[in-house]
Structure formats: C-alpha cells, structure tokens
C-alpha positions as CSV (number, residue, x, y, z in Angstrom):
1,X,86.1,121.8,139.8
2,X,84.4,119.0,138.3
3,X,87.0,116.1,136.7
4,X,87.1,116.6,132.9
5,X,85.5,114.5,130.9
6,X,85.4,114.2,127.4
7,X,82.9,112.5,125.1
8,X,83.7,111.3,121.5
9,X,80.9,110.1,119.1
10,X,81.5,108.1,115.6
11,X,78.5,107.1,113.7
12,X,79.0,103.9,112.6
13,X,79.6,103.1,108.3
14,X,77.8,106.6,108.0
15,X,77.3,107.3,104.4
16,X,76.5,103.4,104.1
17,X,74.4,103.4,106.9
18,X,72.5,106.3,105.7
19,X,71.5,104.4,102.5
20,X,70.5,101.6,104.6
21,X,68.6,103.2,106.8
22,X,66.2,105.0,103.4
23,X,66.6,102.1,101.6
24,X,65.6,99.0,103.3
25,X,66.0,96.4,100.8
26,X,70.0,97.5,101.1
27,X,69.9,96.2,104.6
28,X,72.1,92.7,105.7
29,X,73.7,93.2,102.0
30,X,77.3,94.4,101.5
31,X,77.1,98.3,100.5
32,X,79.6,100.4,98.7
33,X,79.7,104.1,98.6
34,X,82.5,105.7,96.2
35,X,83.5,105.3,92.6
36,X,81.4,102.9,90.3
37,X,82.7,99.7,89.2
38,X,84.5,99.4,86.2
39,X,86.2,103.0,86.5
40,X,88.8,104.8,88.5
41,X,88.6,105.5,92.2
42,X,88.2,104.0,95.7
43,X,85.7,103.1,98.4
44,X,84.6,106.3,100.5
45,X,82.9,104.4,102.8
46,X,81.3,100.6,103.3
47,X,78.8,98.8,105.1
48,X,79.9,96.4,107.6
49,X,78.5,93.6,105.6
50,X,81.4,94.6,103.3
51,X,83.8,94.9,105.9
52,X,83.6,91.0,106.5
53,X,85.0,90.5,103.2
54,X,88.2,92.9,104.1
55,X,87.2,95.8,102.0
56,X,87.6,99.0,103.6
57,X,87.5,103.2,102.9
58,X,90.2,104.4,100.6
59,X,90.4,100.8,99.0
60,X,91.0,101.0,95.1
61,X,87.2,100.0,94.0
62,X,88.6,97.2,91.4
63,X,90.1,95.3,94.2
64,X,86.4,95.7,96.7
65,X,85.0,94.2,93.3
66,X,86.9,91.8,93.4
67,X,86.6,90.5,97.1
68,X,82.8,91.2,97.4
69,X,80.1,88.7,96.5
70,X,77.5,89.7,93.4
71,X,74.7,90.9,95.4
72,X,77.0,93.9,97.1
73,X,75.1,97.4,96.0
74,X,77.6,100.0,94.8
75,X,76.5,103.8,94.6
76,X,77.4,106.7,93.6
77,X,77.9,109.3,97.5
78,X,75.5,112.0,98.3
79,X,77.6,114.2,100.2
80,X,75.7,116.9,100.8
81,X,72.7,114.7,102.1
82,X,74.8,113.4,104.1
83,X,75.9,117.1,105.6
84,X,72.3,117.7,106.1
85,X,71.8,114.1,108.7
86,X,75.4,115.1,110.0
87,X,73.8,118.7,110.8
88,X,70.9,116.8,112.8
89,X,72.7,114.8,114.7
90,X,75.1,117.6,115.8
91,X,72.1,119.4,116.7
92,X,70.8,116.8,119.0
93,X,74.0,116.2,120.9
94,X,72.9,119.4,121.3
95,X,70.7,119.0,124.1
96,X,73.3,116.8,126.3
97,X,76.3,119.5,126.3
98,X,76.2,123.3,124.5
99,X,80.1,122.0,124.0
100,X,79.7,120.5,121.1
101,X,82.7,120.5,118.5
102,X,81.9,118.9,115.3
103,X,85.4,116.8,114.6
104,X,84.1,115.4,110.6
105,X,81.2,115.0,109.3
106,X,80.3,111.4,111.0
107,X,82.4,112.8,114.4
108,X,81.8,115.3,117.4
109,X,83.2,115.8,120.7
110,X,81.3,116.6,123.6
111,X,82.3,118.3,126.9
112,X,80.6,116.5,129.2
113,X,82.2,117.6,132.8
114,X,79.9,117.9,135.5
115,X,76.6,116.6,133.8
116,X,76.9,113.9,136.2
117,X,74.3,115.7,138.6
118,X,71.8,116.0,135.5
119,X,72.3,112.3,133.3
120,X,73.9,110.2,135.5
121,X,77.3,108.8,135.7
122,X,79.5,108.8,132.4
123,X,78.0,105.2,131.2
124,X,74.5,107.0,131.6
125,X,75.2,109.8,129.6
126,X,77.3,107.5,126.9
127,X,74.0,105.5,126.4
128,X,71.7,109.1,126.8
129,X,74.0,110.1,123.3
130,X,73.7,107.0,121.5
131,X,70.0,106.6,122.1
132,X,69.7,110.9,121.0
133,X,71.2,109.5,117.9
134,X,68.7,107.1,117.2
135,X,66.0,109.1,117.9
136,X,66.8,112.0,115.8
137,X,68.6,110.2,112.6
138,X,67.8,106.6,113.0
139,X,71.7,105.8,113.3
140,X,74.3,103.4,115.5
141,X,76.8,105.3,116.3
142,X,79.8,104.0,118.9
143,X,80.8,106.5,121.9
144,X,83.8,106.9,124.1
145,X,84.4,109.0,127.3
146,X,88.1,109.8,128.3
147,X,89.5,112.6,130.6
148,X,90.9,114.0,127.0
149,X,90.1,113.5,123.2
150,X,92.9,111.0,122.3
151,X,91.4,108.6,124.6
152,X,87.7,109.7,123.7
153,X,88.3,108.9,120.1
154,X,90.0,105.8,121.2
155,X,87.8,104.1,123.6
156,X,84.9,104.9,120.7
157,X,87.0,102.9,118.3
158,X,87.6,100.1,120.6
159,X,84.0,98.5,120.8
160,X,82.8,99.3,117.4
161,X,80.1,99.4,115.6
162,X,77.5,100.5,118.1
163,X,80.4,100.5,121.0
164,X,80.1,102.2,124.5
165,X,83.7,102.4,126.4
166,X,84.8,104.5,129.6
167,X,88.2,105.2,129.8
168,X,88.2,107.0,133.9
169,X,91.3,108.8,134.3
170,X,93.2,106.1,136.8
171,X,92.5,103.9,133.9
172,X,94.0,105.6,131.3
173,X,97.5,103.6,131.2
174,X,96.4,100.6,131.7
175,X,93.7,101.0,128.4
176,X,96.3,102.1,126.4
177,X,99.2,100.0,126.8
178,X,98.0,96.5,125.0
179,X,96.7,98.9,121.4
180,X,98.9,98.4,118.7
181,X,101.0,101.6,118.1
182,X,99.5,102.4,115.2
183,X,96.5,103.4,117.1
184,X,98.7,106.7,118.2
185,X,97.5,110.1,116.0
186,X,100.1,110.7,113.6
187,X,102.0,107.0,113.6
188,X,101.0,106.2,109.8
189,X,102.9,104.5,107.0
190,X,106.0,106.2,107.2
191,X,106.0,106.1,110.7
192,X,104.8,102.8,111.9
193,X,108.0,100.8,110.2
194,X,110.3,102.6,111.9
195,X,108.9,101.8,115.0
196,X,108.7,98.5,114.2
197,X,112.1,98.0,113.3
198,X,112.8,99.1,116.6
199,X,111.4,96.3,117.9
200,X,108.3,97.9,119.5
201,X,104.9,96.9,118.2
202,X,102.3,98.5,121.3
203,X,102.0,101.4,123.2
204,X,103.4,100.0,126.2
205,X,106.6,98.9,123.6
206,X,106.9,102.8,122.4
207,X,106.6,104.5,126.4
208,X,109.8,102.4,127.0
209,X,111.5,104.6,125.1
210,X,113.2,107.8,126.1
211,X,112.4,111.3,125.5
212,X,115.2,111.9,123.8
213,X,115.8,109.1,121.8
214,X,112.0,109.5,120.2
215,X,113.1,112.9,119.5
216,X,116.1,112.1,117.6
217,X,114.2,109.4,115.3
218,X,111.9,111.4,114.6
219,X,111.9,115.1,114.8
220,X,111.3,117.2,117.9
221,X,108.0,117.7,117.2
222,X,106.9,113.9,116.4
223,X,109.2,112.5,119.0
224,X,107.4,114.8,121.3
225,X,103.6,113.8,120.5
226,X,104.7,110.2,120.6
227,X,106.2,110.3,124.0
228,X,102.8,112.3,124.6
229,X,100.5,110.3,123.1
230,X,102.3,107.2,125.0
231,X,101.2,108.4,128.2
232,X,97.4,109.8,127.7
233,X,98.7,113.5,127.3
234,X,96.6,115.0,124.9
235,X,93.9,118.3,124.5
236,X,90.8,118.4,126.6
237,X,89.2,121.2,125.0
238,X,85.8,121.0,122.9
239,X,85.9,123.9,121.0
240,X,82.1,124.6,119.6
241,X,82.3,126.1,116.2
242,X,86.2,125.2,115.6
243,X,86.7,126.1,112.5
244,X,88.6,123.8,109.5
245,X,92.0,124.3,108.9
246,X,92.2,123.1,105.4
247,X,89.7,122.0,102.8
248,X,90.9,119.2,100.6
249,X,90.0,116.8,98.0
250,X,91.9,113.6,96.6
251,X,91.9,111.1,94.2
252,X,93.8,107.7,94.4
253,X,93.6,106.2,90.7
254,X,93.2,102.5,89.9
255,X,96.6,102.2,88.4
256,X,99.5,104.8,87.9
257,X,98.2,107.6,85.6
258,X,100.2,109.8,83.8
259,X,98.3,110.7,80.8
260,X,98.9,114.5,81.1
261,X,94.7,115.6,80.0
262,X,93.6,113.1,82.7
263,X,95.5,114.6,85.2
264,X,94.5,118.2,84.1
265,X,91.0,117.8,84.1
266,X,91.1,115.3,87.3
267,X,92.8,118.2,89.0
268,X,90.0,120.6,87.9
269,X,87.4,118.7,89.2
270,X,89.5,118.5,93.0
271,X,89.2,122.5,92.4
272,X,85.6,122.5,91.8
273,X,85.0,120.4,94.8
274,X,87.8,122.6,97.2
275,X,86.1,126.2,95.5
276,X,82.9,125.0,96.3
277,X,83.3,123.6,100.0
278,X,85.1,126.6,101.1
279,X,82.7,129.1,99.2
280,X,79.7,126.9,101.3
281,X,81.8,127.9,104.4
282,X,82.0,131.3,103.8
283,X,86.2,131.0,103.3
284,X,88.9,132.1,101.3
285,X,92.6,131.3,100.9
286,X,95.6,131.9,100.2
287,X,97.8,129.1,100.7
288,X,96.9,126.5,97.9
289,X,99.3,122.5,98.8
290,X,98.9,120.0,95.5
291,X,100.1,116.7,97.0
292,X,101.3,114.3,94.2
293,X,102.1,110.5,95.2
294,X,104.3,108.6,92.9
295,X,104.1,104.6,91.4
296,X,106.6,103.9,94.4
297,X,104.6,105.8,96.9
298,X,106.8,108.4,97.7
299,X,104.6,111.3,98.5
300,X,105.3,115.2,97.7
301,X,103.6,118.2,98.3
302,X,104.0,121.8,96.6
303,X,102.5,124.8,98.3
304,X,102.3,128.2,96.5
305,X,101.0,131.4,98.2
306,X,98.4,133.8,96.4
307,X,98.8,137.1,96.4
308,X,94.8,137.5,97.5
309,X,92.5,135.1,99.4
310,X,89.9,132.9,97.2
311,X,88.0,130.4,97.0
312,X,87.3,130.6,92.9
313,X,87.7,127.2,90.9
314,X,89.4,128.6,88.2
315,X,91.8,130.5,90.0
316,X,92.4,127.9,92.5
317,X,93.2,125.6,89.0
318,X,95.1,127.6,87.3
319,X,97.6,127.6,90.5
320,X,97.7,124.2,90.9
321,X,98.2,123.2,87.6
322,X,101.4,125.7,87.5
323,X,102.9,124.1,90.1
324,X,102.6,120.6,88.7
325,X,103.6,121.5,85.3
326,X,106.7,122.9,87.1
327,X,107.4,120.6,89.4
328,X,110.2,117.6,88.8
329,X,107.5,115.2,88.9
330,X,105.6,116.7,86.6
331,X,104.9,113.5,83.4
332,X,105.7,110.9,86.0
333,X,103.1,108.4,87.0
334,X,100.9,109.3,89.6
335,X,99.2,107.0,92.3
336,X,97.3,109.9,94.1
337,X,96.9,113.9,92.9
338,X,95.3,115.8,95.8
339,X,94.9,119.5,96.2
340,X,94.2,121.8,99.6
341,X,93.3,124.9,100.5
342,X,94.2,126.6,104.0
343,X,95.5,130.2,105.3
344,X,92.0,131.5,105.8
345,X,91.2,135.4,105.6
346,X,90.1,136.3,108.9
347,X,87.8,138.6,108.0
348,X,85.6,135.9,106.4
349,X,82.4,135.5,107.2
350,X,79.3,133.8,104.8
351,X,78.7,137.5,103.8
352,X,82.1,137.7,102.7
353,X,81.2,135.6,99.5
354,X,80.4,138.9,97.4
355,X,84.7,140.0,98.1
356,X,85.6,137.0,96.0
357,X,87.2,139.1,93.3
358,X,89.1,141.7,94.9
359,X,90.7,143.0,91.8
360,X,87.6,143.4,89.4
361,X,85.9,146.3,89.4
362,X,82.1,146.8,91.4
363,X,79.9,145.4,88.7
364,X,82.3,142.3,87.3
365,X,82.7,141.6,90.5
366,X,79.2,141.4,91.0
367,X,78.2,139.4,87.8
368,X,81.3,136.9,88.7
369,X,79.4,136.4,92.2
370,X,76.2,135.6,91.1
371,X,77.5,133.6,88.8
372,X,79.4,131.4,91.5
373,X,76.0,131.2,93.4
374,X,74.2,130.3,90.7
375,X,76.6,127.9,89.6
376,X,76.8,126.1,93.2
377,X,72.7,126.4,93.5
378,X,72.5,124.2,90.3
379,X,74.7,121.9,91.8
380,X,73.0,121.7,95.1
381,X,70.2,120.9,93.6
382,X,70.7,118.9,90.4
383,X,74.3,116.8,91.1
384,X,77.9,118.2,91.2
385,X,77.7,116.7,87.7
386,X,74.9,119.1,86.9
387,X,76.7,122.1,86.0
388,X,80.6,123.4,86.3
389,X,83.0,125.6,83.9
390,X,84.9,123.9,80.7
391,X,88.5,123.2,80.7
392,X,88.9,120.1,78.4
393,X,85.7,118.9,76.8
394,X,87.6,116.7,74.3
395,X,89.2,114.8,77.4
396,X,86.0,114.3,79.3
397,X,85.4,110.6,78.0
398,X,88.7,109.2,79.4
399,X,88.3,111.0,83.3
400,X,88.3,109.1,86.0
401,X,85.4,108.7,88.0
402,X,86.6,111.3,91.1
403,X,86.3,110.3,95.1
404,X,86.1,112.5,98.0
C-alpha cells in the first residue's frame, strides 16, 4: 500500500487577490476587503501589501485605517463571486486527485497517495497544483504535503504566500518541534496563556508534558488533541463532498454596542446571511447557537433546539432574538454577536428546499417557497442589499455595516 500522503492548498489573500487579479490598477497597492471606513466592522480579508503595515483579517476596520497609508483601496466583499473562482479552482485540483475535499472557500485537501507513478515525486505534484491554479484562476496559492492534514495545512502555512513545503513522514517531528504552540488546531486565546504560564512556548515545550497532566489542565478531550497534535497524530482522510457542520455568521463591532435596535436588526441580518447559505446548500436545522462576546471578552454561547428543521430567516430570528432577550447578558455591551446553525436533517437534499414549512398547509407552503427563491434570486443577482424582509426600518440608519 502506497505511503499516505496528504496535500493541502491555501490561495494566498483570496478575496484580495481576486480584486487584484480583475482590477489591475489595484495591484502593488494595499487592498482591503470588509466593512467600509467610517462604520462598524472588521477586515475579512487583505492584500499582502496591507499586511506589511500589521493589518490583518478580523482586525476592527478603524484601527487598518489607521495603520494604512492613503492610497490603500477599501471595498465592499463579493462573496458569492468569490464562491464561483473557489468552485474553479476546486474543479481543477480536479484533475490531479478525484479526492478532493473542499476545507473553505480559499482551502482544499487533496489525497494524493500513489500519484507518484503519474506526476512525479511529492515536490512534482506540489508545483503540478500550484501551476493548475494559475492556469485556471490566475491565482498564488501556497501548498503543503504531509503524511496527514495537520501537517498539510501546516507546512502550506509555513512558506507563504506562494509557499511549496514537504513535510515526509520521518520528518514530521523534527518540522514541528521549533513552531510556536499556537500553531496547534484548537490552542487559541483561552488556551495559549495557559500554556504559557506553564512555561512552554513551542511544540517541542508542550510534547514534554505528560498525558495526564495535559489532561487535567485542560479537559480530557483538549488534553488529548494536544498531546496528539504534539506528536503529528492527526486525520489522513480527504473526504470529497464532506459536508459543513455549521453555517455561521458574525459581527465584531468597532466599540462595545449595546443599543438594543442595533443589536436586533444586526442580528437579523446574521439570519438573513445563515437562512440564505444553508437554503443555497440545500440544508435545514434544528439546532440554532447565538454566541455573544462581552466588553471584557468573556465569550457565551446559547443554543436552543427547534422543534422542526429550517433554514427560514425569520424563523431562524425570531429564535435567536428570544434567547438573547432572555439570556443574563441580555442589555450588556457586546464586543461580538454571532449566530449558527447546525444539526442538519438528513434527508436534505437541494430538492428538499420546497419542505421548508412543514407545518403550513400545500399551497402556503408553496407561495412561502417561491417566495424564498425569489427573494435569494434578487439577491444573487442585484446585492444581498438588494432585497430582504422588514424588521426595523426606523433603526436602519444607525446599523452597522455587517462582515462575514
């Protein structure tokens, strides 16, 4: 049996790069794509131009402003563009591996055990992916090949932008032991302190430590992964066609926000956006999470069961905003309000879209159906912004510019 080998593929800045690549006088100038200047929101994503300046996704977009020079270009994201060049490029990966597991929308994993007879060596079929890229979007993108995905995804962040690393399986240690622990999959801001206090600061620093002992700091499971992680244990399946296990949207604000119409119709449009995503997908719920993060940064999440699966904005809303109104933090400042949707109906299919309404009657839920799909066909065409049901039209001047 052929070893396994495991191919992971980023494309470099990819929403920036996109409006590079159709926009040439954008090129060699810092770009922004996220919330506008002036209003609410963060960066979703950034050139690398803008990178030099220490701006970076998820930064609040008053303090990019602030740090970028005046001839940075800011716009608005095209998302579902962007879907469409992600949909091409996972298409031409295509013809390297038929295991081909789409990870995000700027990610993929490829299976690429055994294709040594066909491409070459792994550093032959690294540079085959990269250059399929370019050919079929006119994208960078950095690649790394591991005997699993943790070290895939790793060794493609450790040469970006336009990186190529092999990680062969005798190797493996000795590639992970000088990254910083925070390069582990779970070890974030909660996380990462403790460790720290402990005196450890790289992997090598963390796979000193027993078993046990990561297991009572942190939870069986956590304690487990780390001690995993630690050692290069990790999946080594590509899964073509894995499906999502949650569809979420969130908005980080500018400054703490409690302004109770904001917050309603901020947490409308996150229901718009998860409605519409999983009714694109052909899902339906029934396990609705509204994460709420506070001024001090403590972070909460409420999850609430429905009694049938959906994927309706209204309904998805109307949930949400019940469990924030009666929740204990509920006319506290807010740093972040985010909402998800998850515990998928297995018989879903895209056909499925028409069972929406379970509990209306053949022709309401017909009209109600239609009126979804022409509601999201306006959109698609015409801007998010185009079209979308009323909840507080009096508010709508002081809502914050949202971000994916």
């Amino acid at each position: 049996m052929p070893a396994r080998r495991i191919l992971h593929i980023d494309l470099d800045a990819f929403f920036a790069s996109i409006e590079q690549r159709d926009h040439p006088e954008y090129r060699r100038r810092p770009v922004v794509v996220g919330a506008e200047p002036g209003r609410r929101g963060v960066v979703a994503a950034c050139s690398y131009e803008a990178r030099r300046y220490g701006v970076h996704s998820a930064m609040p977009i008053s303090e990019a402003v602030r740090r970028l020079p005046p001839e940075t270009v800011y716009l608005r994201p095209r998302i579902d563009y962007y879907a469409c060049v992600s949909r091409e490029a996972l298409a031409a990966l295509g013809t390297i591996s038929p295991l081909v597991e789409s990870a995000s929308i700027d990610e993929a994993y490829l299976d690429i055990s055994g294709l040594d007879s066909l491409f070459g060596p792994p550093e032959a079929i690294g540079r085959r992916a990269k250059a399929v890229i370019r050919e079929a979007v006119g994208l960078r993108a950095s690649v790394g090949i591991g005997p699993n995905r943790l070290v895939a995804k790793l060794a493609s962040d450790y040469r970006k932008p336009d990186g190529l690393t092999v990680v062969p399986r005798e190797r493996v240690q000795a590639f992970l032991d000088p990254l910083p622990l925070t390069a582990l999959r779970g070890v974030g801001p909660k996380t990462a302190p403790r460790l720290r206090q402990m005196g450890l600061r790289t992997i090598a620093d963390v796979r000193q430590v027993p078993l046990l002992e990561l297991r009572r700091r942190f939870g069986h499971l956590a304690g487990t992964r780390i001690y995993a992680q630690c050692r290069g244990q990790a999946d080594d399946t590509v899964e073509p066609g894995r499906r999502r296990q949650s569809i979420s949207k969130e908005i980080t604000f500018d400054s703490d926000l409690c302004e109770v119409e904001t917050l309603r119709e901020t947490l409308y449009w996150a229901a718009q956006e998860v409605g519409a995503l999983a009714r694109r997908a052909g899902r339906r719920g029934v396990s609705l999470t509204l994460k709420l993060r506070l001024a001090d940064f403590t972070t909460h999440t409420l999850t609430r069961s429905l009694s049938v699966p959906t994927a309706e904005d209204r309904t998805l809303f109307r949930e949400a905003w019940g469990l924030y109104r009666q929740s204990p933090w509920s006319g506290k400042p807010l740093r972040l309000i985010g909402l998800s949707l998850s515990g998928w109906d297995p018989s879903d299919a895209p056909s499925a879209q028409r069972e929406l309404f379970p509990e209306a009657g053949p022709e309401e839920d017909s009209k109600t159906a239609k009126l979804y799909r022409a509601l999201d066909a306006v959109r698609e065409k015409f801007g998010k912004d185009a079209l979308h049901f009323g909840v507080l039209p009096a508010a709508r001047s002081q809502s914050p510019k949202r971000s994916s």
